[in-house]
LOMIMI-979677 format. One record per residue: residue number from 1; residue in three letters; x, y, z of N, C-alpha, C in turn. Coordinates in steps of 0.2 Angstrom, whole numbers, always signed. Layout:
<atoms>
ATOM  num  residu    n_X    n_Y    n_Z   ca_X   ca_Y   ca_Z    c_X    c_Y    c_Z
ATOM  NUM     ALA      X      Y      Z      X      Y      Z      X      Y      Z
...
</atoms>
This chain:
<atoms>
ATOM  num  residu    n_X    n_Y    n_Z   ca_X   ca_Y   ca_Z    c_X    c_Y    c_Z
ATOM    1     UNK   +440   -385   +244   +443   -380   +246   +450   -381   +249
ATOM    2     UNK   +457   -377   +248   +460   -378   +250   +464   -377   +256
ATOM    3     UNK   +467   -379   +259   +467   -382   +268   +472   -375   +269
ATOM    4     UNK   +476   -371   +266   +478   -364   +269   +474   -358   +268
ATOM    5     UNK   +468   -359   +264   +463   -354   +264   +458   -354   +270
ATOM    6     UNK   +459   -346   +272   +454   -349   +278   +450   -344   +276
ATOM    7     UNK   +444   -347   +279   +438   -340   +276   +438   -333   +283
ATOM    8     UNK   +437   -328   +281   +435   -322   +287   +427   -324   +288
ATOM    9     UNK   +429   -324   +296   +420   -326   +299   +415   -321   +299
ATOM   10     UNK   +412   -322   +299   +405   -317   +298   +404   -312   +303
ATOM   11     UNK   +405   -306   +305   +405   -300   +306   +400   -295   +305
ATOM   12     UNK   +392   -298   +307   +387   -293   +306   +388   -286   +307
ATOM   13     UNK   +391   -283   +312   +392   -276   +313   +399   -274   +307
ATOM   14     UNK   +400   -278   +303   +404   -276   +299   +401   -274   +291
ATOM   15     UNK   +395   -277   +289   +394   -280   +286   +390   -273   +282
ATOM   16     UNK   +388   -267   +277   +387   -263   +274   +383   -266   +270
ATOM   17     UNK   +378   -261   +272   +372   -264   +265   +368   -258   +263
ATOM   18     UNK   +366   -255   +257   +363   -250   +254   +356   -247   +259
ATOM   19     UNK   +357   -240   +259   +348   -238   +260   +345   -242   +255
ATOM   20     UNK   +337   -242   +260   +331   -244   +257   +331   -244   +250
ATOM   21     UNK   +331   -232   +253   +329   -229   +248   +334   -229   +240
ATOM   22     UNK   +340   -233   +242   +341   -233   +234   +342   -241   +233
ATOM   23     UNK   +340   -245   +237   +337   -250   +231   +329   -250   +228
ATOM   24     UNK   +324   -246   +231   +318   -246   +230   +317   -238   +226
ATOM   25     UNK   +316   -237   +219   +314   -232   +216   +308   -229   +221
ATOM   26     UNK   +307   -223   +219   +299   -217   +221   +295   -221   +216
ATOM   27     UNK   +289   -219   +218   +283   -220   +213   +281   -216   +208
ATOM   28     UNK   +280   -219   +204   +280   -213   +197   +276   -208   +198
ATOM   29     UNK   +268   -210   +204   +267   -201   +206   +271   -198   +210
ATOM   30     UNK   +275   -199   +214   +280   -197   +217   +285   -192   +212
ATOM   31     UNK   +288   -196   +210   +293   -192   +204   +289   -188   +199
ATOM   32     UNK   +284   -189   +197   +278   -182   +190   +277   -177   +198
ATOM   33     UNK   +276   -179   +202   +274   -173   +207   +283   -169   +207
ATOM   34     UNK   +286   -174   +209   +292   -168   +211   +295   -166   +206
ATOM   35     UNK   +295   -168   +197   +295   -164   +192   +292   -158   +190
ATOM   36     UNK   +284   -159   +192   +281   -153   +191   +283   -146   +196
ATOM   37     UNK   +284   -150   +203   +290   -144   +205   +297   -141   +204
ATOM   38     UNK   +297   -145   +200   +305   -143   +198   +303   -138   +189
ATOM   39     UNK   +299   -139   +188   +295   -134   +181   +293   -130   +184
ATOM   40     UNK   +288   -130   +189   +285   -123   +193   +294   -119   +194
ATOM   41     UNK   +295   -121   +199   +302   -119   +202   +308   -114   +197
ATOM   42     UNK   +310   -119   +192   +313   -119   +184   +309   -112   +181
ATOM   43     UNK   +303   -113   +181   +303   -104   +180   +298    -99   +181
ATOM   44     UNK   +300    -99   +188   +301    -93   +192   +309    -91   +191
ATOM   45     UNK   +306    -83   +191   +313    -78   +190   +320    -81   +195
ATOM   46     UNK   +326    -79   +191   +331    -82   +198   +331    -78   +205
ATOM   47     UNK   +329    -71   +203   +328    -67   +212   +324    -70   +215
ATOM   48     UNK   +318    -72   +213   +316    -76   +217   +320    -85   +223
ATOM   49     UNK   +323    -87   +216   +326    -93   +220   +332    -90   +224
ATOM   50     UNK   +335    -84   +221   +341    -82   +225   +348    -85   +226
ATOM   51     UNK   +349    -88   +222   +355    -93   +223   +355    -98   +214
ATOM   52     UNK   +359    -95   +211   +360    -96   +204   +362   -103   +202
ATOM   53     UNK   +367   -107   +208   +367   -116   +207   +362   -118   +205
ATOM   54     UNK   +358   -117   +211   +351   -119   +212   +344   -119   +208
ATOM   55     UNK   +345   -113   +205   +342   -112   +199   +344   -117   +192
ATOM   56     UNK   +349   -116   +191   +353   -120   +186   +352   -129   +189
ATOM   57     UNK   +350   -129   +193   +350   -137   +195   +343   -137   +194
ATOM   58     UNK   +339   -133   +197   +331   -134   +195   +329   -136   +187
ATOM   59     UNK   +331   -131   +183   +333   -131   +176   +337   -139   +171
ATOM   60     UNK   +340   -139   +176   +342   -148   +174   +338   -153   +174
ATOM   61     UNK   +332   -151   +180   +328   -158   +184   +324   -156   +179
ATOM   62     UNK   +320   -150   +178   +315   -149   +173   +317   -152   +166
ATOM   63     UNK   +322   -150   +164   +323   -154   +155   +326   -163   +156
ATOM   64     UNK   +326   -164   +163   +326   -171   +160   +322   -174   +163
ATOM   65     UNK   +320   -182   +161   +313   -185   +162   +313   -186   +171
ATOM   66     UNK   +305   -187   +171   +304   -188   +179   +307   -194   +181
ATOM   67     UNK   +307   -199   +179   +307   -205   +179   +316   -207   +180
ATOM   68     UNK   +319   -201   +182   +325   -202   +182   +325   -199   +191
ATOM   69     UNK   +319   -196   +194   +322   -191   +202   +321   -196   +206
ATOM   70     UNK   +325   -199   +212   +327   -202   +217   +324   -199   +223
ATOM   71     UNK   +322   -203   +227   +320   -200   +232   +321   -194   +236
ATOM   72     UNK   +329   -193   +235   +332   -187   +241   +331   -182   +237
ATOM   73     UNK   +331   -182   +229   +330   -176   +223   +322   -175   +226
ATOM   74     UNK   +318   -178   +226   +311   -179   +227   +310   -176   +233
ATOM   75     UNK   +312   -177   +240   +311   -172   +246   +314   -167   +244
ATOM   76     UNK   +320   -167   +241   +322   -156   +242   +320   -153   +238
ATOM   77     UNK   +317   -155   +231   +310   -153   +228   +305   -150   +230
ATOM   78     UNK   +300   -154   +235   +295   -153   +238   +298   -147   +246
ATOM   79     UNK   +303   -149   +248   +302   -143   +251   +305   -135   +249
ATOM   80     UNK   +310   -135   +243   +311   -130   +241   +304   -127   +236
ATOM   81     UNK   +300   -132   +236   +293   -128   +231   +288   -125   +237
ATOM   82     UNK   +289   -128   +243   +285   -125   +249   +287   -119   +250
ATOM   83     UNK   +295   -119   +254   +300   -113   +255   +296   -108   +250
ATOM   84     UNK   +297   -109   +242   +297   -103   +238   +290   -101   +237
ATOM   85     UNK   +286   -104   +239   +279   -103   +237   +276   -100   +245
ATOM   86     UNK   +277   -102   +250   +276    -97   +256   +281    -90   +256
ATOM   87     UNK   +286    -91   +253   +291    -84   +251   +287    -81   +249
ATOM   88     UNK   +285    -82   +240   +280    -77   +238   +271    -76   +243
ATOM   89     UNK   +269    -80   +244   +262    -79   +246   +265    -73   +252
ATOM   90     UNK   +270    -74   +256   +270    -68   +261   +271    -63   +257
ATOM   91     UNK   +275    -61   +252   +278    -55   +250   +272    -51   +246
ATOM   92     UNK   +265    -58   +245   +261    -54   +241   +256    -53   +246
ATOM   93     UNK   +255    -55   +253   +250    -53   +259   +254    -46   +260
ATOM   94     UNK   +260    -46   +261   +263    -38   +262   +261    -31   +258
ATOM   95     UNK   +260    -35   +249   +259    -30   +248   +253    -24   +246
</atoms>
């Protein structure tokens, strides 16, 4: 090594390191679960999901393989297939 090189000292609070969750893939039941909500979701009508991005993005997650959803695609899944699924079951207790 050369004698005007100095190295920068080590700085644990400086030092940036990845989520967990994206160095560690879901589990492939994890990811067929929250594809088969994104098919469920994918079609139903869009009045129902009410918001046309979101639709169009459900629609994307269904035609492409499971094995591609990430964990944080995998939670808003599963809670937007709750959300939608007590939507309806109220609106069919109403009627």
């Amino acid at each position: 090594m050369r004698a005007d090189r100095v190295l920068p000292e080590y700085e644990p609070e400086r030092q940036v390191s990845a989520p967990l969750t994206a160095l560690i893939p879901p589990p492939q039941t994890i990811q067929r679960r929250a594809w088969e909500c994104a098919c469920d979701l994918a079609a139903e009508h869009s009045n129902t999901i009410n918001d046309e991005a979101r639709w169009h993005w459900l629609q994307h997650m269904a035609c492409r393989g499971y094995e591609r959803i990430t964990w944080q695609q995998a939670a808003q899944l599963f809670r937007l297939h709750r959300l939608v699924r007590a939507r309806l079951a109220g609106e069919a207790d109403h009627a």
